[in-house]
C-alpha angles and dihedrals in degrees: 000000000000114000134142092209125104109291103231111221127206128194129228101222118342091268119183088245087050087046099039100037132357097047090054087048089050086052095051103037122111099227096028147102127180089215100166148353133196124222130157083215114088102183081057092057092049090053094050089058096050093049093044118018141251109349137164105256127198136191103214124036083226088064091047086057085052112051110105088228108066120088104172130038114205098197123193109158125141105303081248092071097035098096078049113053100033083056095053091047091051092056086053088054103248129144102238125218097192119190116239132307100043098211133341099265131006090260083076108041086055083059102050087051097049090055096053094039082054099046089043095245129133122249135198140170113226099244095157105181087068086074100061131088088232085074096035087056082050099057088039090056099047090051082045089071099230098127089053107203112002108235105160129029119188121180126167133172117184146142147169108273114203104159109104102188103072142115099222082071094064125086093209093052088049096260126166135104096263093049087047114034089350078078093076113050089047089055086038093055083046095046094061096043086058086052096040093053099035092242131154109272099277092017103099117120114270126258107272086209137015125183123182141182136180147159126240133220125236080271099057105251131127101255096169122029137174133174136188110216113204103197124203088250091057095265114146117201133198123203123185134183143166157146099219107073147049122299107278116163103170148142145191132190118188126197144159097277102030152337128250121210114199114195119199084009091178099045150073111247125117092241100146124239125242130230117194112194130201133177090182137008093255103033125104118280128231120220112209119180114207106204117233122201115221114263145211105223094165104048092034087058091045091049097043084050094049090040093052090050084052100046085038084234133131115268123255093256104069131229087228099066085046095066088041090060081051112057098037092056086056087054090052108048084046085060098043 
């Protein structure tokens, strides 16, 4: 479908991300409409319309697939209903933004795309901090040279979590904190070998060797995690996730020539980078800041996605990262 209208979205559930997040950045999105949303819950429906105005509602999320009005379909169900209810979409012809991670193991994943591929609808994973200027001036200052040869990558994304009533708490959901924030630092260390060895996005070689440890919660899942990444060119990369301390979003990247320190690395603020030089090991270091301008990642990956559907292109986060995700994350939780 080619159009230059306003691409109407629907929702899968009225989930806290939907609420929170992805229905303000259809609201505010150029080229976009949150037209309707499904929910069994009655009493839900009613308070997405009094949050956010007058809205389709549907009982069934079968009978949100098959109104005639709705172009594109945001889910973020539980990752175990991901692969079901993107495949039912793309039978109803609908383009899918599917929350990550896209599916619970890269069999999966393989699954969901060939569906789409096969239906002729887009779909993306919702890999948000891809959207903001912070990764884009990652990706400038390791092309820039400034790092000089990468030797080190470190990405985490944890926090406390204190809800009890969620499903990412549950195994048989797909809960746990790799499959959740864990996501982001494993596309972010990918992201930065593709840039390292000027390779395609997802292209990057494959970890020779991956080891992994956690610690699980009376639940059984995996509520601290950490894994070592051994690359073909010598990187090691360290990824780190987990639901049961402080808020902590950070990266580091370590080469030759510096280091660069990247504060809120999966989100949106205007926090500056920090770029350590050293000419020796025991030399003086030189402490450089890289301004940031605040972002948008939400709207600016609503309005990539609707854009793409218009222009009858393929969105800014690629399908190949995805499987790569994908297929790491399978690797690692063999190795847990």
């Amino acid at each position: 479908m080619t159009t230059t209208r306003k691409i109407r979205w629907g929702i899968l559930g009225y989930a806290r991300i939907a609420q929170n997040q992805l229905i303000p950045a259809m609201q505010r999105a150029s080229n976009s409409v949150f037209h309707a949303i499904a929910s069994r819950d009655a009493a839900k429906l009613a308070a997405c319309r009094e949050k956010f105005g007058p809205v389709r509602t549907h009982a069934t999320y079968d009978a949100l697939l098959a109104d005639p009005e709705v172009d594109a379909i945001y889910n973020p169900l539980p990752n175990s209903l991901h692969r079901e209810w993107t495949i039912k979409a793309a039978r109803a012809g609908k383009h899918v933004l599917c929350e990550k991670p896209i599916a619970l193991n890269a069999a999966e994943a393989r699954e969901m795309i060939a569906a789409c591929d096969a239906a002729g609808v887009l779909l993306m994973e919702a890999v948000m901090y891809r959207y903001t200027h912070r990764t884009r001036i990652v990706l400038e200052t390791i092309r820039s040279g400034a790092l000089g040869e990468i030797r080190h990558i470190d990405s985490t994304f944890r926090f406390l979590f204190t809800r009890t009533n969620d499903y990412r708490l549950l195994p048989g959901l797909g809960g746990g904190s790799l499959y959740d924030v864990g996501a982001y630092p494993i596309n972010f260390i990918g992201m930065v070998m593709d840039a390292v060895t000027n390779s395609a996005p997802g292209a990057a070689p494959a970890p020779v060797s991956v080891s992994a440890q956690c610690t699980r919660d009376a639940n059984g899942i995996d509520d601290n995690f950490s894994a070592l990444l051994r690359y073909p060119n010598g990187i090691l990369a360290a990824a780190h996730s987990g639901y049961n301390a402080s808020r902590r979003a950070h990266s580091t990247i370590s080469g030759t020539k510096g280091v660069l320190e990247i504060p809120d690395t999966f989100f949106d603020t205007d926090a500056p980078l920090t770029l350590a030089s050293s000419n020796t090991s025991n030399g003086p270091t030189t402490n450089r800041e890289i301004p940031v301008p605040e972002s948008d990642r939400y709207r600016s990956e609503v309005e990539d996605f609707a854009a793409a559907i218009q222009e009858n292109r393929k969105p800014f986060f690629p399908l190949a990262e995805t499987l790569r995700n994908a297929e790491l994350m399978d690797r690692l939780r063999a190795a847990m």
